[in-house]
N, C-alpha and C positions, 0 to 999 in steps of 0.2 A: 385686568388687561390694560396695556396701554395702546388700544385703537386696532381694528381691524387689520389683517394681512392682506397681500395683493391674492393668496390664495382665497382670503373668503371673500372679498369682492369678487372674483369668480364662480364662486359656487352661488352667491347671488344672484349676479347677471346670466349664469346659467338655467336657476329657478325661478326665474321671469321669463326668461326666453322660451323653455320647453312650455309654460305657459302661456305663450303666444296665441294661440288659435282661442285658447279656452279666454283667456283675457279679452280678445276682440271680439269675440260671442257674447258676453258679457256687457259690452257696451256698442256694439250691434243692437242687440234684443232692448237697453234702455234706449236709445238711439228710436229706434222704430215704434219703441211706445214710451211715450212721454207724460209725464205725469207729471199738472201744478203744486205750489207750495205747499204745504201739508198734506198734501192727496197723494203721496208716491207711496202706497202699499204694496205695487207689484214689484216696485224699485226695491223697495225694503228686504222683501221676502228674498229674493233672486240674491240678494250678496248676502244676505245672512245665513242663506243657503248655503254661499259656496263656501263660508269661513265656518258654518259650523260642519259642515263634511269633513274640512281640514283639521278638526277639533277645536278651535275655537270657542271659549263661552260665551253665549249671546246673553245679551239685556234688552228687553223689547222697550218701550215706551218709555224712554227714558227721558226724563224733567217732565212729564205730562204730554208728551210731544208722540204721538199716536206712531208717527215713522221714523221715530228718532230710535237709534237703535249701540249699543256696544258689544265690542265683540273684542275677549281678551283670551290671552294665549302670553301662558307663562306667570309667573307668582315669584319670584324669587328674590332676594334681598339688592339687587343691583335697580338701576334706573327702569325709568318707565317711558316708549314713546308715543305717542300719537299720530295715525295718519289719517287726514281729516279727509272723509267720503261726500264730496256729492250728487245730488240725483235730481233735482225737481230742475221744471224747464219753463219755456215762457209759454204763454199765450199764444194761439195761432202761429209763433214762430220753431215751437219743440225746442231742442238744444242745439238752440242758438249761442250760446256761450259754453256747450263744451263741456255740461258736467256729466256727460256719457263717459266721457274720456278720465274726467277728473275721478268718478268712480271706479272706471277698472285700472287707472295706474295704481290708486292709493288700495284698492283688490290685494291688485300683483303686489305691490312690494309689502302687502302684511302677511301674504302666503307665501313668499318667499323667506321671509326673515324666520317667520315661522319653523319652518324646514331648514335652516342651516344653522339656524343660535340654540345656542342651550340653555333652557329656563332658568339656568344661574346667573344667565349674563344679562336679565332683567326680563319687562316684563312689552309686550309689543299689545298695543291697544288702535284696534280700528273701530273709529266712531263716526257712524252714521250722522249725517250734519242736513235734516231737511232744510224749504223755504229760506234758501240764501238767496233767492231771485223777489221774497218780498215776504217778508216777517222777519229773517233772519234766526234761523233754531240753533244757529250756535252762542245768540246770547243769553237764552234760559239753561241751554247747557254748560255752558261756562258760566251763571251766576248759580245753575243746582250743584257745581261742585264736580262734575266733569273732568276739570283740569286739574284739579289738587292734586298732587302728589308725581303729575306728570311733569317731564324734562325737557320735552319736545314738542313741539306741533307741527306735524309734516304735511304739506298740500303744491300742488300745481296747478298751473290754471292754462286751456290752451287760449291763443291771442293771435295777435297780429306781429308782435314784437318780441324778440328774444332777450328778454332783460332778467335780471338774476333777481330783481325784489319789483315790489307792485308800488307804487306809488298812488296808496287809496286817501279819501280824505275822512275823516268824521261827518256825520250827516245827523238831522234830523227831520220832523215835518212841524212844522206849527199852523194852527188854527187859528182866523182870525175872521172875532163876528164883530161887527158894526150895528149899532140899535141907532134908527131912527124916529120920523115919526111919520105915520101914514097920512096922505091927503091927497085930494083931485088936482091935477097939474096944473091946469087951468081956470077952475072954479073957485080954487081956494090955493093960491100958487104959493105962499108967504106961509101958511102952515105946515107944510110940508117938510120933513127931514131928509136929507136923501143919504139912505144908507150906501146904496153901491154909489152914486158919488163919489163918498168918502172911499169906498175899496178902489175905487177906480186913483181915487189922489195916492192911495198907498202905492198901487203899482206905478202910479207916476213917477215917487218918491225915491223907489226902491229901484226904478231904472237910472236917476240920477246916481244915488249914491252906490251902484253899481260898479259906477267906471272908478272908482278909489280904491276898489274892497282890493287885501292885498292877494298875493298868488295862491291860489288852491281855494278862496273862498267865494263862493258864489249863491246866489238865490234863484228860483223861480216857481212863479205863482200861476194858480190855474182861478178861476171863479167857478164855485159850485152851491154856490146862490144868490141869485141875482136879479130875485124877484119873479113876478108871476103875469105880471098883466100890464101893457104900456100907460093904463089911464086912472095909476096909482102910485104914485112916489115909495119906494121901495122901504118900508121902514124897517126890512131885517137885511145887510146883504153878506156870504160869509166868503173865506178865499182862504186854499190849504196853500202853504209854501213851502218847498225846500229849499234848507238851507244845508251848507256844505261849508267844509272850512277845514284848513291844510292841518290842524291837530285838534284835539278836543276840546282842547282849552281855549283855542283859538273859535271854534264852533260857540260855547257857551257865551263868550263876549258878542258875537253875531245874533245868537241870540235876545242878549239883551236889551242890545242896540234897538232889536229891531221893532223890540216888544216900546223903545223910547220913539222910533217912527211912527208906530201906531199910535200912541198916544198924541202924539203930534199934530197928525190927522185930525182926529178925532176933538181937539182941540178948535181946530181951523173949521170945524166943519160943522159944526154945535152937535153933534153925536158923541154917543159912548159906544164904547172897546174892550172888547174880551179878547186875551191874545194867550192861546193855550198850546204849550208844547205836547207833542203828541206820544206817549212812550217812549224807548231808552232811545231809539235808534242805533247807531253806529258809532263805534270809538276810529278812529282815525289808526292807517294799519303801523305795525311798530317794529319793521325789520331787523332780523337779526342778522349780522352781516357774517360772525361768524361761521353762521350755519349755512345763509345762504351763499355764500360762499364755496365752502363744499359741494353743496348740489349742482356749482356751477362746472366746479372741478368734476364733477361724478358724470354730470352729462356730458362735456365735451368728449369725452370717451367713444361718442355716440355722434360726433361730429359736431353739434347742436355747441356754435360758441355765445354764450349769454354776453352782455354788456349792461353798462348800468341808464339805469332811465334815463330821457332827457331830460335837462334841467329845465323845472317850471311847468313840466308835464304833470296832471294828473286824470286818473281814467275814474274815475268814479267811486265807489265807496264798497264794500261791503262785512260783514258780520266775521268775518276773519279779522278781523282789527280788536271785538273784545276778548279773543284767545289771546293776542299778540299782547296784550295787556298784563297778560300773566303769567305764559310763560314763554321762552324763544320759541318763534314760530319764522316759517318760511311760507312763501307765493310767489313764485317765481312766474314769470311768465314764459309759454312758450308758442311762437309761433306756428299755424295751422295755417293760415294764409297772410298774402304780402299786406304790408304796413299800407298800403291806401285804401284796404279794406276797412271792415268794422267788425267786432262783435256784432251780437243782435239783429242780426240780418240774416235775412232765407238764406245768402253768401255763405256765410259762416256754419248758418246749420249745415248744410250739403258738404263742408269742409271738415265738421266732425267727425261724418261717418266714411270721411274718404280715406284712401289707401297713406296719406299725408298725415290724416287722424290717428291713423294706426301706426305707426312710425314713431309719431311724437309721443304718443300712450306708452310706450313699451318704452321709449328708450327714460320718458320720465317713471317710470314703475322702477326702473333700474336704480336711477339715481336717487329716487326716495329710500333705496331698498337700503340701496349703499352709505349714504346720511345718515337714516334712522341707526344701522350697525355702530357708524363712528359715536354717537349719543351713545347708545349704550355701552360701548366698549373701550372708550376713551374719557375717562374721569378728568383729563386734565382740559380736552377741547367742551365736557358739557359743562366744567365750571368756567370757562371763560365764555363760553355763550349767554350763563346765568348772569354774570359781572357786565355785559355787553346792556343785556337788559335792563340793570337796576342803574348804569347809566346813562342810559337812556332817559329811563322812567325819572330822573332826579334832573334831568336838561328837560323834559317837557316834551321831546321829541317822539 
């Protein structure tokens, strides 16, 4: 085929809509109970629920990931897409960022496509994506092989802002320990090494060369040890940092830089320095405009006109960036409340489960539904999304 009819964009937006009530019960019921990073089993069970009633095949525990979960519908020799599910929420805050919402639109448009495509015209895969709020389970899933053979990566996210792609950055954490040498402050003053000193000159350090770092790159540090007792010169002190930075590549020079700050330090200071990056973290996200495009086109339908970021804008990082690495993926944002809001705010939780919430859910179920369709059914726009991608990936972007 070459690309969906206005007839099945209808029959789409009709199989999302008659699932309206069941959709918003769906993320209602996640909404009202909220469950942290790896701990979303009640999250799990309830959409794997609704996709295996629709027939869908379930995969439980997928990459080791206890709530990680796939759910496929259809086998056939045509493409394959994804629409990436999430469910876990914050602390004390519940779903304050929306992924009540994010779960039942990516529900609806895999139960819909379900119901109007026919398993010759590929194959629709909804994958279960826990802890994107802190571990990140899409990047064991996407290094166990998850995305192989997939075309697409279909997601939305709700926000403050209506913009057709996310402006995330690559992220990671690094450790950084300081070895001094212990002695009485007073008694023996000249013996003494002083490890948080020396973390206190790094944070000095890292505040200077903060105001240079260029656009999207940034650090900050906490102390999470910094001794025990005030009438003992600190001879261990240690301080975790995030670092952040507008591509990966750009992130890994930050890193190293900063691993040469420490050292520095620790020069000036007569101390030694451990300076340990902490796991993969986050790849920086890698918009596909092609596609996001489309989805921009598929929601305006629904009123909802997207625009592109501001420039020099970025909102923080997350594990949608090492899918986006591999194959074209979409994160559009959409907004749930006005732009002088925030994510992560009680604000925003109470905006998820509102009538606003629900609106924006459905009408993004729609446009994923209708996206995901054009991927499958349009060989000539999912080889220009693929081309979009690999020049990307060869500029660094």
């Amino acid at each position: 085929m070459d690309g969906p009819s206005e007839g099945m964009y209808g029959r789409l937006r009709h199989e999302c809509g008659r699932r309206a009530d069941d959709l918003w019960e769906v993320s209602r019921t996640l909404h009202g109970d909220p469950e942290l990073a790896y701990e979303e089993h009640r999250a799990a069970r309830l959409l794997t629920g609704r996709l295996q009633q629709a027939g869908f095949e379930i995969e439980q525990g997928v990459a080791g990931l206890d709530t990680a979960f796939l759910a496929r519908a259809g086998n056939g020799p045509g493409r394959c897409v994804a629409l990436l599910l999430e469910y876990d929420a914050l602390p004390e805050l519940g779903h304050a960022c929306g992924h009540n919402l994010i779960a039942a639109a990516g529900l609806g448009a895999a139960l819909a496509l379900h119901s109007v495509l026919d398993e010759t015209q590929g194959t629709v895969l909804a994958v279960g994506t826990p802890a994107e709020e802190r571990g990140g389970g899409k990047v064991p899933l996407a290094e166990a092989g998850v995305f192989d053979g997939v075309d697409a990566a279909l997601m939305f996210h709700p926000g403050v802002h209506d913009w057709s792609w996310a402006p995330l950055t690559a992220q990671t954490q690094v450790r950084v320990s300081f070895y001094g040498q212990a002695a009485h402050p007073t008694g023996d003053p000249t013996r003494g090494i002083d490890a948080l000193a020396a973390l206190i000159q790094l944070f000095n350090t890292a505040a200077v060369v903060s105001r240079r770092l260029p656009s999207g790159s940034h650090l900050q540090g906490i102390v999470t040890d910094g001794g025990r007792v005030t009438n003992v010169v600190p001879a261990y002190a240690e301080g975790l940092f995030g670092l952040r930075a507008a591509t990966s590549t750009a992130l890994d020079a930050l890193v190293a830089d900063f691993g040469k700050w420490s050292e520095g330090v620790a020069v000036s200071t007569g101390t030694t320095v451990e300076v340990t990056r902490l796991g993969h973290g986050y790849a920086h996200f890698r918009d596909n405009d092609v596609l996001s495009d489309r989805f921009s086109e598929h929601i305006a339908r629904s009123g909802i006109q997207l625009t592109q970021p501001a420039g020099g804008v970025f909102l923080g990082s997350s594990d949608i960036g090492d899918v986006s690495r591999r194959v074209p993926s979409i994160h559009p944002f959409v907004a749930i409340l006005g732009g002088e809001e925030s994510d992560h705010t009680p604000a925003f939780a109470r905006a998820a489960g509102s009538d606003q919430g629900r609106t924006v859910m459905l009408a993004a179920a729609e446009a994923l539904a209708c996206t995901a369709a054009d991927v499958l059914t349009d060989a000539a726009l999912s080889a220009r999304a693929w081309a979009r991608l690999r020049e990307k990936a060869a500029a660094g972007l």
